[in-house]
N, C-alpha and C positions, 0 to 999 in steps of 0.2 A: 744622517751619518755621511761623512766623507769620505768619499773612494777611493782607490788607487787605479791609476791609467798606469797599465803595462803594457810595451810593446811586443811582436813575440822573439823569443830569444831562441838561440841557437842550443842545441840538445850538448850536454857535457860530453856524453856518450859519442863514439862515431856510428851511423848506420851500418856499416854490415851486421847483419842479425845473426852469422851463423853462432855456434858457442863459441866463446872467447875464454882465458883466462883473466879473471878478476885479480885486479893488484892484489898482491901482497901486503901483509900488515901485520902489527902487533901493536899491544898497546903492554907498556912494561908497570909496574908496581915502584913506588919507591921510598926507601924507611924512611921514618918520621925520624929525627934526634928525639933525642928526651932530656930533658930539663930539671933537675929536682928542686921542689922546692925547700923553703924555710924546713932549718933544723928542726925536728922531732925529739930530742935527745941526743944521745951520743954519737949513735948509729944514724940520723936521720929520718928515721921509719915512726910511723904510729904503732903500740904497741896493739896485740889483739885485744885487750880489752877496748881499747881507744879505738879503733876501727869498729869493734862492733857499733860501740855507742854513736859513731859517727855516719855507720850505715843506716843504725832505725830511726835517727834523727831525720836523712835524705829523704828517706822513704817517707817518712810522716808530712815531710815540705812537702813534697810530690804530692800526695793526696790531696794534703788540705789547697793545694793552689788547683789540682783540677774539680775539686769539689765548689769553691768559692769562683771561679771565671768561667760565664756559662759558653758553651758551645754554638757560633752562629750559628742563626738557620741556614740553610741554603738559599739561595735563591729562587723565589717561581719562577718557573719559566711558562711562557702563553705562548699561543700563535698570534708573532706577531712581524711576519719579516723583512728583514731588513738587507738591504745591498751590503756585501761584505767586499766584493771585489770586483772588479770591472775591467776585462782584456781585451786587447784585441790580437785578431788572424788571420793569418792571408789563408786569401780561399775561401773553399765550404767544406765542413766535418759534416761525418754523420755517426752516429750513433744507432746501430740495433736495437736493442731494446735500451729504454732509458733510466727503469728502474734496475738495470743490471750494468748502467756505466761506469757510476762510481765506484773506486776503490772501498772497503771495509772502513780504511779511517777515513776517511772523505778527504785524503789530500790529493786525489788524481781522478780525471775522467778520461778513458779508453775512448778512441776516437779514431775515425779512418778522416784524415785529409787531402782534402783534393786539391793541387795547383795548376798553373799551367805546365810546367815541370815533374808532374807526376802523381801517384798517388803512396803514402804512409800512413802506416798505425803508429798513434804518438798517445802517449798519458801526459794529457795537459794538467798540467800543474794549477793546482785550485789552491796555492799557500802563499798567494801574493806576492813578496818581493824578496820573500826566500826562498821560494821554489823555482824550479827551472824543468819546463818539457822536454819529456824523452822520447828520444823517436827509436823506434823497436824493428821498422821494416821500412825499406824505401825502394818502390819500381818507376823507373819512369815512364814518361806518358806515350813513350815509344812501343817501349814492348807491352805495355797494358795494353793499347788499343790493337795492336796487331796481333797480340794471343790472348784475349780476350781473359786476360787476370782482374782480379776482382780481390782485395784486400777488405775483411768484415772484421770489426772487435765484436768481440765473443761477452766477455766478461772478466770477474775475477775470483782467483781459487784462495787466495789473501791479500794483505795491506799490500806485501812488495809484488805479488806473480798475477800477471793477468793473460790472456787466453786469447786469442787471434786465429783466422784463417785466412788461406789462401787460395782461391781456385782459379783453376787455368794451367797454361803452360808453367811450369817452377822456372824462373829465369837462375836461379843456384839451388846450391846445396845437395844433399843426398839424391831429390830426385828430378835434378837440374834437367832441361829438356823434356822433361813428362809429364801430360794432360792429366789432372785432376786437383782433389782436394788434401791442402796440407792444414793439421792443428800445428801453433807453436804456443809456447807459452815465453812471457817476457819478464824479467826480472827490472824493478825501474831504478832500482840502486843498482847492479850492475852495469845494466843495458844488454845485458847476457839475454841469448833468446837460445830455446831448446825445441827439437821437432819433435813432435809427440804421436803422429800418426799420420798416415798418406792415404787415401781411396783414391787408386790411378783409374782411370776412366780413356777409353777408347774414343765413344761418343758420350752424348749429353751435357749436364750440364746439374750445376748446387738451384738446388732447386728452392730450400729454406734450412735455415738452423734455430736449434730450440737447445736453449742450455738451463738445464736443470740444479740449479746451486747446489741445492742442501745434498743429492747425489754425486756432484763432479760428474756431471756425463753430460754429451753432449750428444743432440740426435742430429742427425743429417738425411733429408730427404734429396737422393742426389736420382734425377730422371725417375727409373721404375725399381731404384733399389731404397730402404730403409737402415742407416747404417749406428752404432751405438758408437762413443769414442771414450773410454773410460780417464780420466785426465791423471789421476791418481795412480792409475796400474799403468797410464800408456798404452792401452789396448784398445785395438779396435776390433768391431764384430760386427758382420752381417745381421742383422734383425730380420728383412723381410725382401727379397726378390720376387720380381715378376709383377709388381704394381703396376696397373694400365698407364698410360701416360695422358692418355686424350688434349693430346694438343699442350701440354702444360698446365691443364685445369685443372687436375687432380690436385686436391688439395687434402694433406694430412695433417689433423691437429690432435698435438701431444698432448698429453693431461701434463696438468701443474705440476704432479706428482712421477713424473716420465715413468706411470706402470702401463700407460694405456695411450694406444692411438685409434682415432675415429678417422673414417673416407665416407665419402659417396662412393657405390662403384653400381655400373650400367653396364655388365657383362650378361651370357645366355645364361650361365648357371648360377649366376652370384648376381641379385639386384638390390640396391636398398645402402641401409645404414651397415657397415659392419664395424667392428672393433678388434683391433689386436695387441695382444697383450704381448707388452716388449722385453719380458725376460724371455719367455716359452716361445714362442714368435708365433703363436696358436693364433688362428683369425676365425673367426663367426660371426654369425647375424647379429646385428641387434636391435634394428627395427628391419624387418626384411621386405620388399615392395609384395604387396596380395591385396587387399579390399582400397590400402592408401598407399601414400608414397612418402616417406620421412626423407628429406635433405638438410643441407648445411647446419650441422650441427655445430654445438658451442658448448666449452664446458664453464661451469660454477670455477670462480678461481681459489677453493679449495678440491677442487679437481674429483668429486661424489657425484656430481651431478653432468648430465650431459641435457642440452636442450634442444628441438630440432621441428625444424617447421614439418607439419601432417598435411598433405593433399587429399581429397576426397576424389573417386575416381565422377567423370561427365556423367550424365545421366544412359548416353550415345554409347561408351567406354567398347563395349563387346562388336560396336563395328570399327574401333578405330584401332591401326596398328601403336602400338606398345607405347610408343613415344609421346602420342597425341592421348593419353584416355585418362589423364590427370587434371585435375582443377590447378595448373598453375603459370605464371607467368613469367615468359621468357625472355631472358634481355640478351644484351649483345651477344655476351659470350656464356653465359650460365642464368643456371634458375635463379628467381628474385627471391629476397624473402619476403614472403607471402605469401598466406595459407590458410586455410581454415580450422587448422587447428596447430596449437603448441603441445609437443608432449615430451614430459620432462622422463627422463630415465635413468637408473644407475649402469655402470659396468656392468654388472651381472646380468643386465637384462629385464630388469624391474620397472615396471610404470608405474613411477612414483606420482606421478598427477599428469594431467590429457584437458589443457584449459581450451574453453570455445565460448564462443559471444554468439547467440545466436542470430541467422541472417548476416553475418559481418566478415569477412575475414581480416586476419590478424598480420601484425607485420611490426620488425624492429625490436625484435626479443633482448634483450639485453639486460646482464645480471649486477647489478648491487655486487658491495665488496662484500657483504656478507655473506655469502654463495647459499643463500636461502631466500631470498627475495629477486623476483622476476617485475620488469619492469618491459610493455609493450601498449603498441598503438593500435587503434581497430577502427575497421570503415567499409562503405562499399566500393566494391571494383569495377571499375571504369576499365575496355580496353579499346573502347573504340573514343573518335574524338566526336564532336557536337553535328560534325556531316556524315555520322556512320564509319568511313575508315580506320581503320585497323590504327595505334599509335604504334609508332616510329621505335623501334629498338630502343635509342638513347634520351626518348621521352618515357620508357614506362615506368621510371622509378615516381612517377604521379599517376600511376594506374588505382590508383586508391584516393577513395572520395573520403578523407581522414575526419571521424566523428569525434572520435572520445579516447584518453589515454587512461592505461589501467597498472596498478601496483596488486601478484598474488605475493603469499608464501607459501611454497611449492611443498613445506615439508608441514605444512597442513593440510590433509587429504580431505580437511570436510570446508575450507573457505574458499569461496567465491571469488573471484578478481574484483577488485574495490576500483571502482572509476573514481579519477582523483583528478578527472578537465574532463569537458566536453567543449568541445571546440567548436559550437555553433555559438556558446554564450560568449564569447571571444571577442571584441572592438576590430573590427575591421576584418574579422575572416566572412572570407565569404566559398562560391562555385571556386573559386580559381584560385584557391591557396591552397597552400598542403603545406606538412608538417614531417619534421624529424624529429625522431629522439635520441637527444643530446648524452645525456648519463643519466642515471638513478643514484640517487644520495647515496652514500658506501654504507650507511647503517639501515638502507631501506626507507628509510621515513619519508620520502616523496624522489619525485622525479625532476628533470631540468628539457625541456624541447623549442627548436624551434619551430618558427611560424615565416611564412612568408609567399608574398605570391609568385607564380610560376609561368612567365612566358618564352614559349619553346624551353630550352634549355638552363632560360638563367632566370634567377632567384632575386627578385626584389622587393626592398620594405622588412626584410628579416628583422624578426623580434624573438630574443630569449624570455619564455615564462618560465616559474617556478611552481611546480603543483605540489602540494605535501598530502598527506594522507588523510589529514583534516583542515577543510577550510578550501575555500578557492586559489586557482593560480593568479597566480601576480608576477606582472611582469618585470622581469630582470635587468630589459637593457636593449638597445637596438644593434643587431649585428647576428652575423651566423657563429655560432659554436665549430671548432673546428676538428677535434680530438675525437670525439665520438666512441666514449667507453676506452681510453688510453691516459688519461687522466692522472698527473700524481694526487695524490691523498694524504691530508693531512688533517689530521681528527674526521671529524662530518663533513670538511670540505675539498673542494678539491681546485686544482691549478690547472686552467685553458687558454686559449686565446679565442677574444671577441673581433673579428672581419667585419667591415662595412667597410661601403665607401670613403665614409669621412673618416676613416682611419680604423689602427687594428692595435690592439691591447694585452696583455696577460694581465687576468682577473684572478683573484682567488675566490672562490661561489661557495655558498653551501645556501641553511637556510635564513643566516642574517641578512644583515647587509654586505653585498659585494664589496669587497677591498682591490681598487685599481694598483696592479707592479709595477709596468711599464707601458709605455706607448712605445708605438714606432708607424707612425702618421704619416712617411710620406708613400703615396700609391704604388710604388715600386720596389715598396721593402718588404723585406720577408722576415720572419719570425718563427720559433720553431722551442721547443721544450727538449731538449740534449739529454740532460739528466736531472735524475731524483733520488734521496732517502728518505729515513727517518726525519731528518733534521734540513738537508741540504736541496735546493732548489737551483738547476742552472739553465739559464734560458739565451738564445743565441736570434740576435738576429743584421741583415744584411741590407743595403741600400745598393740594388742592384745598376744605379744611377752612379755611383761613382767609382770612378776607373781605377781606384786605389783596391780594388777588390780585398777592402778590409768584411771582416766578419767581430762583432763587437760579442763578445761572455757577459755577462752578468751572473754572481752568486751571491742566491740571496740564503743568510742562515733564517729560516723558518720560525724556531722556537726563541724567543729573546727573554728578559726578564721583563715581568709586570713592571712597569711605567707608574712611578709615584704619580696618586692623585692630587698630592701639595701642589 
């Protein structure tokens, strides 16, 4: 299919965001004449008998023409996609989350753009050459970098309104001069932008945002506070004060369903998993540190499930102070995942399955879109290298001697994890490879990992295999996998880019055959997945070589019609 080249155009709208009045308008009604026809008689009228007869007449056409002319089908639609549009932009956008950048109808992607000139939230226009970008906020790269503002798209609350923030000093508006975080929301037919809530901040800093659609809420973990922003009511609400900070490690993650947040916390009275429930802001254990230690948890993305690596305490444990009496391994700035056991849990506190390989420990838990199938690697742990020394911080994510990959179902309490590779029967693995895993198929029916060997720090010879639930892995393709469980989905498969040397690609995977989208080959390009829906796929990538700091869209529509086999 043949593309359209769009340069980018200047927004209809002017940038100032604060509220504006929108033109005025009307649109007025205007009578028809009326015509009469051929005389009827004297008066020109059909008499009522004559009108009846001329009504069940009407009515009987109408039937028999839609009884006799059958109704087309529709057309199938397959996965089958195709380039619909192709832009280009100065700069680099980014995108939040990518499955929440598109608008409802797919005519706009919410985008923060960076120039040399500053940074704005714009809804690029995805309607080819009759749509036109709107730009919603504009700071330049003046006062961004000297009060450290930071412009993020949020998402959208519908087709025309979408959602933005602001942190940092407010260069306007209501609280022009003041340190912290502003919601606005943006109108893209107007250009109208509205301020919907503030958390002024002394110190600290936006630490993440989790916007929860089918609510309108938005969560903010800003430093050691937890804040709710309701977009629908305009309210904002404290959730949870007094969160430890530890350096900026703390890490809080929302459920799907914004009822629940998970931490790690390493406090005297409070150690372990706990969980807080974000209406009550009530917090408790829920795996608490005593015989093991449960970290970095993960939930199912129907948001039932939480999953979380189990340490076993040293055999030593009762001479060593607190920190040291764990089975687990440390990397630069936080615990690895890797452990000796997975234990799946609900909210409430429930061990809903506690997986373990004996002799092994486990590592790279990661959920299927079915939020009932878990997909992870297991092997022995290496922490010293072949001359006895200790390995290096930013070498131990090869602290594991990778044997075998496994697919359970967690909400079967009596199956076993089903190994679905063993990586010694592997072509070329050998001591000095190691392995990641890539994603688990969204229906659970096999896995995707790569392979590749490992010296010091860099990774070469990367190979994708395919492992399904029956039958051996096959391999996919030569290159690293780059998404790692961020994936769009579409049916059983999903949309990545493939990395090597010889150049880098967006793939669509599942368990057929791979279908190549695009390349972008030369060594200094970059590539990245912006956004996704149901239907729509847009993918952006950059040629950091040329001084025209263009940035090239691609939208590709996903679902097309079945292709005649004539």
């Amino acid at each position: 299919m043949e593309t359209n080249m769009m340069p980018i155009r200047q927004s209809l709208v002017p940038s100032d965001r604060r509220v504006r009045r929108a033109s005025q308008g009307s649109i007025h009604g205007s009578k028809q004449g009326t015509s009469q026809g051929p005389n009827r008689g004297s008066n020109g009228l059909l008499n009522r008998g004559q009108l009846t007869v001329f009504s069940i007449a009407l009515v009987l056409a109408l039937v028999l023409t839609a009884c006799t002319e059958p109704v087309p089908a529709a057309p199938k639609m397959v996965l089958n996609p195709k380039v619909v549009l192709t832009k280009e932009l100065v700069g680099d956008i980014y995108t939040r989350e990518a499955g929440q950048a598109i608008s409802p109808d797919g005519k706009y992607m919410l985008v923060q753009q960076r120039t040399t000139d500053g940074i704005q939230i714009v809804a690029v226009s995805l309607q080819g050459e009759t749509g036109q970008d709107v730009i919603l906020e504009t700071v330049d790269s003046e006062w961004s970098y000297s009060n450290y503002v930071w412009l993020q798209p949020i998402g959208w609350t519908s087709a025309m309104t979408c959602v933005f923030l602001e942190s940092g000093k407010q260069d306007d508006g209501t609280y022009q001069d003041k340190n912290g975080v502003l919601l606005v929301s943006g109108n893209v037919e107007t250009g109208q932008t509205e301020e919907l809530g503030f958390i002024e901040l002394e110190n600290g800093y936006l630490h993440e945002a989790t916007y929860v659609e089918d609510k309108a809420k938005v969560y903010l973990h800003v430093t050691s506070q937890l804040w709710e922003v309701d977009l629908n009511q305009k309210a904002v609400r404290l959730v949870k004060d007094g969160l430890p900070v530890y350096d900026g490690l703390l890490y809080v993650r929302i459920s799907p369903t914004g009822e629940y947040a998970v931490y790690d916390l390493n406090e005297e009275d409070k150690n372990g998993l706990y969980i807080l429930n974000m209406v009550t802001g009530e917090e408790r254990p829920l795996l608490p540190t005593g015989e093991t230690l449960s970290f970095l948890p993960k939930w199912s993305p129907d948001g039932k499930y939480i999953v979380a690596y189990t340490a076993e305490q040293k055999p030593d444990a009762a001479s060593l102070p607190p920190w040291e009496r764990f089975q687990v391994v440390q990397g630069e700035d936080s615990l690895l995942p890797i452990a000796s056991e997975l234990t799946v849990v609900d909210p409430h506190g429930n061990v809903i399955k506690t997986i373990k390989i004996d002799g092994q420990v486990l590592s790279s838990a990661t959920w299927a879109r079915d939020s009932k199938t878990l997909g992870f690697l297991a092997g022995k742990l290496r922490v010293t290298q072949p001359d006895g020394t200790e390995l290096p911080p930013d070498q131990r994510l090869s602290a594991v001697s990778y044997e075998s990959a496994f697919l359970v179902d967690v909400t079967d309490t009596n199956q076993a994890p089903s190994k679905v590779a063993d990586m010694r029967g592997l072509a070329g693995f050998d001591e000095d490879s190691t392995v990641y895993l890539a994603f688990v198929q969204p229906s659970g029916g096999g896995l995707f990992f790569n392979t590749a060997h490992l010296e010091e720090s860099y990774m070469k010879n990367p190979e994708l295999w395919y492992a399904p639930k029956d039958g051996g892995p096959v391999k996919v393709g030569d290159g690293l996998w780059q998404l790692y469980g961020m994936e769009p989905v579409f049916e059983d498969q999903v949309v990545g880019i493939l990395a090597s040397p010889e150049g880098s690609a967006f793939w669509l995977v599942g368990s057929g055959e791979p279908r190549l989208l695009a390349e972008f080959d030369n060594s200094v390009s970059w590539g990245v997945i912006h956004g996704h829906n149901a239907d729509l796929l847009v993918t952006g990538t950059k040629d950091y070589s040329d001084p025209a700091d263009k940035l090239v869209l691609q939208v590709f529509k996903m679902f097309n019609e079945a292709e005649s086999e004539e």
